[in-house]
Steps between C-alpha positions, in 0.01 A plus 500: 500500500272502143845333281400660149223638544363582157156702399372397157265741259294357293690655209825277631295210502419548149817540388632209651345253229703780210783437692503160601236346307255248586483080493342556121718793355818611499652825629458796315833638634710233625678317168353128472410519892170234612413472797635198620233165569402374761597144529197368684190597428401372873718586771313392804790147520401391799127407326725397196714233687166372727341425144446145416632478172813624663455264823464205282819493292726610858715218658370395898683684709809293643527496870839310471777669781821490330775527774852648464790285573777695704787517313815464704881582440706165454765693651394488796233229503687129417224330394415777229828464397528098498218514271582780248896315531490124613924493455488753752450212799778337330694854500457606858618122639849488303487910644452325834767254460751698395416748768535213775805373321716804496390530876633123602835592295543811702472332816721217444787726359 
């Protein structure tokens, strides 16, 4: 499989720049149409980021682990839940007491 395969003339070449243009004129055809710039003049980045003047104004790499805290449900974990709501404690004992004092009037009546 060849994609788009293309075969250029010379001729075609030629009439490219017409068409398109080049870097220093504009297109003959085309309305106001320049090619558009390149924005760096060297592309090779992986010299450009090894360079010294680039190495020198980096931070030092931070080997610091940052670890994720599990978050739990306070609905089902009470100690999430006593800390998001510390009235809770005082909630679920008079839920408790109640509870065990409808139970002790049930049985004596």
């Amino acid at each position: 499989h060849l994609g788009r395969f293309f075969i250029w003339t010379e001729a075609a070449f030629k009439r490219l720049d017409e068409i398109y243009g080049t870097f220093k004129a504009k297109s003959l055809t085309k309305n106001n149409f320049s090619l558009p710039q390149p924005k760096m003049t060297n592309s090779d980045l992986g010299r450009l980021l090894k360079a010294d003047e680039i190495q020198r104004v980096l931070r030092a790499k931070s080997h610091e682990r940052k670890r994720r805290v599990l978050k739990r449900n306070p609905l089902k974990n009470a100690r999430t839940l006593y800390k998001l709501n510390p009235y809770a404690i005082a909630e679920k004992r008079a839920a408790l007491k109640t509870a065990l004092g409808l139970n002790k009037k049930k049985v004596a009546a």
